[in-house]
C-alpha positions as CSV (number, residue, x, y, z in Angstrom):
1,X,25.5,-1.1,-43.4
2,X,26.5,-4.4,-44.5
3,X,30.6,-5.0,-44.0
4,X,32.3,-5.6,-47.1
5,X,34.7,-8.3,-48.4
6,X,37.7,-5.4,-48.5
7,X,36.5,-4.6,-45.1
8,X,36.5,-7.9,-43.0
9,X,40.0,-8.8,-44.9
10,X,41.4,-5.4,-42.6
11,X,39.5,-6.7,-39.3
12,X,40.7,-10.0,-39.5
13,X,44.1,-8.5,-40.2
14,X,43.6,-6.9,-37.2
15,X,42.4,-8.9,-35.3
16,X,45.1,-11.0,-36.0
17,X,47.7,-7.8,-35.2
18,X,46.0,-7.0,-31.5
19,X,46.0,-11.0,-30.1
20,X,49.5,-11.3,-31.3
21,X,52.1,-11.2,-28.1
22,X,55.0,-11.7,-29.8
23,X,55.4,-8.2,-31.1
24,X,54.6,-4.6,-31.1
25,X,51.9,-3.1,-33.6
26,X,52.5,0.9,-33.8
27,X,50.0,2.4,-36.1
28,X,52.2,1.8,-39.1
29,X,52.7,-1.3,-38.9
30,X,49.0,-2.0,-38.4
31,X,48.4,0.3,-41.7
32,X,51.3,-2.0,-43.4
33,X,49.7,-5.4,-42.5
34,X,46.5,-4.4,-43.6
35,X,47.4,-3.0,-46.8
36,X,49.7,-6.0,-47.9
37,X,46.6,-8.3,-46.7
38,X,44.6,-6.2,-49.4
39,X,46.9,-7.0,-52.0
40,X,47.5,-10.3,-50.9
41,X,43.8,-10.6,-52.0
42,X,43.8,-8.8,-54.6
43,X,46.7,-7.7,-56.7
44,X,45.4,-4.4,-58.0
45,X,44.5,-2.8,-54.5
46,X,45.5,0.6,-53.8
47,X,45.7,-0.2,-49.8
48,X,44.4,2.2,-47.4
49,X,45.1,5.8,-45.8
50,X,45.3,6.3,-42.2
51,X,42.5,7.8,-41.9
52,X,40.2,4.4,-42.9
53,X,42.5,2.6,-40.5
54,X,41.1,4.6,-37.7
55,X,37.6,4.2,-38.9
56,X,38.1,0.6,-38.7
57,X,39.6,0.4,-35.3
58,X,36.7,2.6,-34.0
59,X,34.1,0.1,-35.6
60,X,35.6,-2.9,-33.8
61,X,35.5,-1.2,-30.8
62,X,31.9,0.2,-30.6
63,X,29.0,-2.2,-30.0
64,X,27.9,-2.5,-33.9
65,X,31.3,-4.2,-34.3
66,X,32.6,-6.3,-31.5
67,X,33.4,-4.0,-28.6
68,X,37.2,-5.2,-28.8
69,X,39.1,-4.5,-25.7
70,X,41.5,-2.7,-27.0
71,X,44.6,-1.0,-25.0
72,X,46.9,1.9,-26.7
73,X,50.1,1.3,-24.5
74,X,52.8,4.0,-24.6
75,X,56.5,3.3,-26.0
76,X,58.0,6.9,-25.1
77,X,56.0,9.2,-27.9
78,X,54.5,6.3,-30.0
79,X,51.7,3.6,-28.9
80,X,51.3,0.4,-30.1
81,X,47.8,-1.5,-29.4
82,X,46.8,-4.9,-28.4
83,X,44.1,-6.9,-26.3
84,X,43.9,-6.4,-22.8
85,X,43.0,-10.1,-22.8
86,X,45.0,-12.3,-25.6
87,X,42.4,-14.7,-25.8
88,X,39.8,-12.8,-27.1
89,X,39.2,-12.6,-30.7
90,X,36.2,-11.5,-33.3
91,X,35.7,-14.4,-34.3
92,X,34.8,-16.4,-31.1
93,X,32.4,-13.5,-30.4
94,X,28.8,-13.9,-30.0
95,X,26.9,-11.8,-33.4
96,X,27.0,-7.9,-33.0
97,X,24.2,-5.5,-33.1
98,X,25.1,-5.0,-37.1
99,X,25.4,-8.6,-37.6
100,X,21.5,-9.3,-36.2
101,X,20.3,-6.7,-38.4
102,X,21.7,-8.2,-41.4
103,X,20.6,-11.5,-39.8
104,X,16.9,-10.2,-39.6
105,X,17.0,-8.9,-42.7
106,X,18.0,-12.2,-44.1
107,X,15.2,-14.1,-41.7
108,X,12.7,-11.9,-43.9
109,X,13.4,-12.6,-47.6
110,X,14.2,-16.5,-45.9
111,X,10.7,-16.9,-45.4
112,X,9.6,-16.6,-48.9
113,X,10.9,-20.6,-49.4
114,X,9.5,-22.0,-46.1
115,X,6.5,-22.9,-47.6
116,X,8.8,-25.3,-50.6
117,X,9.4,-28.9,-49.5
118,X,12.7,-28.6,-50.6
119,X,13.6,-25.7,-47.6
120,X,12.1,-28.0,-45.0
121,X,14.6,-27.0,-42.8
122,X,13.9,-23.2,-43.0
123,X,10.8,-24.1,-41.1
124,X,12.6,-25.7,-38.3
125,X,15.4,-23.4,-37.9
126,X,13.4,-20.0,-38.1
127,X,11.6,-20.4,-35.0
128,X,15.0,-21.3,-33.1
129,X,16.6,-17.7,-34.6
130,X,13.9,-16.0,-34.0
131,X,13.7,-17.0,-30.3
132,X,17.5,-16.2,-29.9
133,X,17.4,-12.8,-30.8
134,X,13.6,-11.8,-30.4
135,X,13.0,-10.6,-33.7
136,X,9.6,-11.2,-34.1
137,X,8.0,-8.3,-32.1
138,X,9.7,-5.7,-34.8
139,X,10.4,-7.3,-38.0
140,X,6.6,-9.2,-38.5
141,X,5.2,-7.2,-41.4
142,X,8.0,-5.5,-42.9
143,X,8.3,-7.5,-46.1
144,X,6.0,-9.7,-47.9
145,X,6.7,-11.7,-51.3
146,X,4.1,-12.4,-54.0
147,X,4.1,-16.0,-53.0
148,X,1.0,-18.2,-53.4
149,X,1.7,-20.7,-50.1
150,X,-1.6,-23.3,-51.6
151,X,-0.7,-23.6,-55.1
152,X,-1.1,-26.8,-56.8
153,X,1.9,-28.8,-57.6
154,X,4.7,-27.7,-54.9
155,X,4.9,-30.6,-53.3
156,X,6.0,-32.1,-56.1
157,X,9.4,-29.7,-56.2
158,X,11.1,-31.8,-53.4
159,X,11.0,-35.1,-55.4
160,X,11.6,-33.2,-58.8
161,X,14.6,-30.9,-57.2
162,X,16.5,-34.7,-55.9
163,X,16.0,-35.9,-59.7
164,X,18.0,-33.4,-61.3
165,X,20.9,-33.3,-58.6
166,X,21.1,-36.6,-58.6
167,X,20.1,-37.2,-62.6
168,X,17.3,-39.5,-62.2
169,X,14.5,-40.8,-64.5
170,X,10.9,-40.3,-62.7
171,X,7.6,-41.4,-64.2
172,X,4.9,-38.8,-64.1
173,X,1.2,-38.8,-63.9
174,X,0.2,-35.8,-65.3
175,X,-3.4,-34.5,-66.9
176,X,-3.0,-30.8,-68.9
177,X,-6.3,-28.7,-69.3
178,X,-6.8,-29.6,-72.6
179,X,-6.8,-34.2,-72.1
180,X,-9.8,-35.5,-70.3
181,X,-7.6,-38.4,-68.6
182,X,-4.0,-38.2,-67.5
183,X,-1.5,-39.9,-69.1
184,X,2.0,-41.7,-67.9
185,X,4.9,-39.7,-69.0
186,X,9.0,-41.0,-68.5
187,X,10.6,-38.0,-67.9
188,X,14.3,-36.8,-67.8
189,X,14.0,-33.6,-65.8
190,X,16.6,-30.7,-66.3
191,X,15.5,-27.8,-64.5
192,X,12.7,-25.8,-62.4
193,X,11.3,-22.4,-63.1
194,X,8.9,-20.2,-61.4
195,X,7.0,-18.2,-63.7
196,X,4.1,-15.4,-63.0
197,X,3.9,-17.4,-59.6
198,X,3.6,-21.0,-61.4
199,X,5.9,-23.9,-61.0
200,X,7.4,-25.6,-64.6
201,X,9.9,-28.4,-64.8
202,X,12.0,-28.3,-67.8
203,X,13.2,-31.8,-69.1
204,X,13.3,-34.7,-72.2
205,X,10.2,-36.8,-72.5
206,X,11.5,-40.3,-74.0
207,X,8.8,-39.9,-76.6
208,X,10.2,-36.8,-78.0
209,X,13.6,-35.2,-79.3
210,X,12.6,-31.8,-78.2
211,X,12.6,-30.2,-74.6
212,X,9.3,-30.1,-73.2
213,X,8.0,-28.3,-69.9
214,X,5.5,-29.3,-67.6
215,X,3.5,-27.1,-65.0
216,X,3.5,-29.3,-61.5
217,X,-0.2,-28.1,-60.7
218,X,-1.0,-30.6,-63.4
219,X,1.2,-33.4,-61.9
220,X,-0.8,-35.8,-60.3
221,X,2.0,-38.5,-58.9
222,X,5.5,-38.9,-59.4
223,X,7.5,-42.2,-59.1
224,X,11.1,-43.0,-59.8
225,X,11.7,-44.5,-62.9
226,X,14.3,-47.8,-64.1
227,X,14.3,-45.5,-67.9
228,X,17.9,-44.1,-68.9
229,X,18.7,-40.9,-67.6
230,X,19.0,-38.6,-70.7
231,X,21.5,-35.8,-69.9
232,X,21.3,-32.7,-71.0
233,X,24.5,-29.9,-71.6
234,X,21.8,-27.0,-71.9
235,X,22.7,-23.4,-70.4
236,X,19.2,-22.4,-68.6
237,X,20.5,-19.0,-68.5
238,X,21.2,-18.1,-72.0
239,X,18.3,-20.4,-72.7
240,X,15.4,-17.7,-70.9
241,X,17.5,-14.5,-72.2
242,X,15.7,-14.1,-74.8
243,X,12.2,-15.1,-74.0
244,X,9.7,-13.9,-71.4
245,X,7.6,-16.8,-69.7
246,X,8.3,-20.6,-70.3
247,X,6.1,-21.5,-73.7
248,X,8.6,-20.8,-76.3
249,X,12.0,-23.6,-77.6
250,X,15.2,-24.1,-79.3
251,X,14.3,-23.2,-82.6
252,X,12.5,-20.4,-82.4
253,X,14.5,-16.6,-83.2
254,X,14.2,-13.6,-81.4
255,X,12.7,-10.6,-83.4
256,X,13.1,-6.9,-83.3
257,X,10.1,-5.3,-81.7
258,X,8.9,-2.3,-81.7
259,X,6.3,-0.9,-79.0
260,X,5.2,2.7,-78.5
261,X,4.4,3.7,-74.8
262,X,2.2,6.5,-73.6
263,X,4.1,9.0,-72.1
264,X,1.8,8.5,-68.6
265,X,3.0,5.1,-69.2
266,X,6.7,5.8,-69.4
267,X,7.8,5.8,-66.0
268,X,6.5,2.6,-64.9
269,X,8.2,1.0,-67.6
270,X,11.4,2.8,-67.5
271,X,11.9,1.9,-64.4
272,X,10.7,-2.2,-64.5
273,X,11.7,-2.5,-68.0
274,X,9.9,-5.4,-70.1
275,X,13.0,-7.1,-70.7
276,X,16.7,-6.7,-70.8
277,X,17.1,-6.1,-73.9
278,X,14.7,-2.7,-73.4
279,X,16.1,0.5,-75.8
280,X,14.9,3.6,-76.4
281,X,15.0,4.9,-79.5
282,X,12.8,7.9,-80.0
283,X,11.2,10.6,-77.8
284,X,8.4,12.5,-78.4
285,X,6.3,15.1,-76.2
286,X,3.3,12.4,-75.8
287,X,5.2,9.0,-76.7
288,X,8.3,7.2,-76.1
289,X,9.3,4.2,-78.3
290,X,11.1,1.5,-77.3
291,X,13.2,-1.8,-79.0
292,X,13.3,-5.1,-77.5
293,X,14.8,-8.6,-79.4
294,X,12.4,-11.1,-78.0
295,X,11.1,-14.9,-79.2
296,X,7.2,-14.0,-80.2
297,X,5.1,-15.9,-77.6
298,X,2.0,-16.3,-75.7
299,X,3.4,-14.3,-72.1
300,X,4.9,-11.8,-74.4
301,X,1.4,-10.7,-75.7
302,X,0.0,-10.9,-72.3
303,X,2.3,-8.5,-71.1
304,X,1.9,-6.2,-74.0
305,X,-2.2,-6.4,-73.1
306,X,-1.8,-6.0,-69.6
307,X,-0.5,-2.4,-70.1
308,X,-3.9,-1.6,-72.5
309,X,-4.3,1.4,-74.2
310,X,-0.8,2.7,-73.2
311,X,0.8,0.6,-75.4
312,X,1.1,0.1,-79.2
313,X,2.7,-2.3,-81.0
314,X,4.4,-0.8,-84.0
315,X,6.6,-3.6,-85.2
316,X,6.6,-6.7,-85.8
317,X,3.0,-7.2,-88.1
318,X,2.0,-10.6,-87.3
319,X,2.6,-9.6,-83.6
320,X,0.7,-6.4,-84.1
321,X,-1.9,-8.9,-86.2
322,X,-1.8,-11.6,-83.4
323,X,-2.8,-8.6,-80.6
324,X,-5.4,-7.0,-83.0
325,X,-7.2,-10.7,-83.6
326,X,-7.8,-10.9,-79.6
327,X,-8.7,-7.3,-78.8
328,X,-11.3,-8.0,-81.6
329,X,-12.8,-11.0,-79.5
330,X,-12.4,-9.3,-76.1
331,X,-14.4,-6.1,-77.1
332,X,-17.2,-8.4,-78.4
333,X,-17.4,-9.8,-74.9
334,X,-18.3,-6.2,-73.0
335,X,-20.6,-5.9,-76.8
């Protein structure tokens, strides 16, 4: 289990207790030093019983904590505790069994960016981990990520990523489906977004007032540009609240929606709800229907098809309108 923030504040303490040589911990005063350490780090702490304080000395002592060496000397019908040797300390220990398990797990969800330009370095130090602690013959095939390693475009995330930290104009070459030649674009980029496994840049084109995103599969070359810089104050986070996807901007509202959803359906949406904003607000034996506050868009509707017949619009019209106009078109395809 991982180890805490409340926790490691009492081994430390501990720690700090046993290597001491200049006086005697009894169990008190180990239970006092912990407990003001707690406070110390937070106010509102309640401290700790005995009982946790022998929990914690048993951990640092067995082989998922450190395997302290730990002596219980007698002072007539009391002990107080300290290292057999005073050098030795957790933190100058190699990892523990705990530790590499948390490490592994770590190694796992790690190699989901190895394939970004940006995480370079994940490919370099990933074999040396892996060799240190021989993870490889039981943690390959655990975990996998929806990840699409040959996609268009990510090599252009290293130069893009250096742009924004270091707020510089680039020049991009870029061609989108619907122009038969690329064009030259002097761009001011802001931010990156992964969406439905599809890399956007989010920035100010000089031509325009209006942010503007661009997918990178469509980016042919990208060159520093001598153009101004134009900075940006914009919260990404409150900016993708209330949208699903990336084609949407500034001006546009969120609406109150309305969907009904099969009962069959329920549970798969109850449990990955559409957005945040997800509400229930009626329950019927065959239907449930649910509220969401969302900007109307293009990814919004795709999600609503992608569930079929299990899933009805009831509110708003033009939404309902806008899904009924391309079920129309995609039944006269299987016509």
């Amino acid at each position: 289990m991982p180890i805490t923030k409340n926790a490691l504040i009492r081994y430390q303490c501990l720690d700090r207790c046993f290597r001491n040589p200049g006086k005697r911990y009894y169990l008190n005063d180990l239970l006092i030093e912990c407990n003001k350490a707690l406070q110390e780090f937070n106010s509102d702490s309640e401290g700790i019983a005995r009982r946790q304080l022998y929990n914690d000395i048993t951990f640092m002592e067995s082989s998922q904590g450190w395997s302290i060496p730990l002596e219980r000397i007698k002072d007539g019908r009391k002990k107080y505790f300290r290292y057999e040797d005073q050098n030795f300390s957790i933190n100058n220990q190699p990892i523990n069994e705990l530790e590499a398990e948390q490490l592994k797990s770590a190694m796992q969800i790690m190699q989901r960016f190895k394939g970004l330009p940006q995480f370079k370095w994940i490919n370099e130090i990933l074999p040396k981990i892996d060799q240190t602690f021989n993870f490889s013959e039981d943690s390959s095939g655990i975990i996998s990520f929806d990840n699409n390693e040959y996609l268009k475009g990510l090599e252009f995330i290293d130069p893009i990523f250096n742009a924004i930290l270091y707020k510089k104009g680039i020049k991009i070459q870029y061609q989108s489906f619907k122009n038969p030649e690329p064009i030259y674009i002097y761009f001011s980029p802001y931010h990156l977004k992964e969406y439905n496994n599809r890399w956007f840049v989010y920035g100010k084109n000089v031509e325009y007032d209006n942010l503007i995103n661009l997918a990178l599969d469509r980016i042919i070359s990208i060159e520093e540009s001598s153009e101004h810089y134009e900075a940006n104050d914009i919260n990404f986070d409150e900016y993708f609240e209330d949208a699903l996807g990336v084609s949407f901007n500034l001006e546009q509202i969120p609406e109150k929606i309305i969907l009904r959803i099969d009962k069959s359906q329920w549970p798969y949406i109850q449990t990955k709800p559409i957005h945040g904003s997800q509400k229930v607000i009626a329950r019927e034996e065959n239907y449930i229907d649910i509220c969401l506050e969302l900007i109307l868009n293009y990814e919004l509707e795709a999600q609503i098809l992608q569930f079929g017949e299990s899933v009805e619009v009831l509110k708003p019209q033009n939404l309902r309108d806008n899904l009924k106009v391309r079920i129309k078109s995609l039944l006269k395809k299987y016509n």
